[in-house]
Every structure is written in structure tokens, then in C-alpha cells.
N, C-alpha and C positions, 0 to 999 in steps of 0.2 A: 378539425382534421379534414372535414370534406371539402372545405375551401382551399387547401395545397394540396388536394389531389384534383382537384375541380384546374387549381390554373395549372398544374403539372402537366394536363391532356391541353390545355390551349396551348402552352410549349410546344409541345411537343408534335403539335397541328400545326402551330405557325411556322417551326423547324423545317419540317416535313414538306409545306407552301415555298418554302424558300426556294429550299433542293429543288421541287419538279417546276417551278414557273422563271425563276431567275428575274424577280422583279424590276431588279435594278440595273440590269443589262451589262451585268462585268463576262456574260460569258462572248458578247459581242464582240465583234473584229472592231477594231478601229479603224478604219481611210485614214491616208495620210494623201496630201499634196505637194507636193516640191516647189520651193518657191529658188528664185535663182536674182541674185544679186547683180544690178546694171552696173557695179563698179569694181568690187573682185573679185564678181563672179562664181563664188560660193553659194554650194546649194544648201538647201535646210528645208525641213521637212516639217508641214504644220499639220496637225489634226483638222479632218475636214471640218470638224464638230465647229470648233474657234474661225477658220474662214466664214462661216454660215452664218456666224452673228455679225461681220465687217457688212453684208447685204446687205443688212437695215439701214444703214447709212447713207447707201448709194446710189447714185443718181440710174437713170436707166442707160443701159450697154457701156457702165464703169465697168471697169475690173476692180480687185482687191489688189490692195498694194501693202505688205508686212512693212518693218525695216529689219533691216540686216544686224544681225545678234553679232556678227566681227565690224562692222566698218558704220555702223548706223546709215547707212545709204538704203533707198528702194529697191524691193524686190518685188521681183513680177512672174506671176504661175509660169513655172514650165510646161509650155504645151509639146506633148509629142507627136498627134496629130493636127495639120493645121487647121481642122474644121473646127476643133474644139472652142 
């Protein structure tokens, strides 16, 4: 009996660590990027998370390049400011 009330309080400790830490980071914002289609020009929206794994790949001053989810052609980041 004192070992289901023994893990009953780590429950309810570990429950408790969930709530005030958010370990797993769902209460996080997601970024999103716009990427914009060279051929019909349809935009789509990627999570910044999945462009930041395309870096590894890339040679230096590439940009990321998706393909396009309607036309399979290249998409290239919408920049808003031109410094970016």
C-alpha cells in the first residue's frame, strides 16, 4: 500500500512540473515564413523551425529554396524589407 501512495505523490509531482515548466514548449508561438512561388506566384507559409534544418545543407550566402505544394516549381522567402 505505501508504494501506490509513494508513486501516487510522484504523479502528482510530475503533473504539477508539467503545468508550471511547460517542458515541451506547446505553449510557444510558432514563426512562420512566407515563401512565394517564381511561377504562380502563390504564397505558403513554412514554420521557421523546418527552414532552420534546410541551413545544414547550405553552402554560405544560399538562401533556402522549398518547392511549391500547387505547381512543384521554386519558392523563394518573401522578403519585406530589402535588407533582410
Amino acid at each position: 500500500m505505501a508504494k501506490n501512495k509513494e508513486q501516487d505523490e510522484l504523479s502528482k509531482d510530475f503533473l504539477k512540473w508539467l503545468e508550471e515548466e511547460d517542458p515541451f514548449g506547446l505553449d510557444e508561438e510558432i514563426k512562420i515564413i512566407i515563401f512565394k512561388c517564381l511561377r504562380c506566384e502563390k504564397e505558403d507559409e513554412v514554420p521557421e523551425y523546418v527552414v532552420d534544418e534546410f541551413h545544414y545543407d547550405l553552402i554560405e550566402d544560399e538562401e533556402v529554396e522549398v518547392v511549391c505544394p500547387f505547381c512543384n516549381v521554386t519558392m523563394r522567402r518573401v522578403r519585406k524589407d530589402p535588407s533582410e
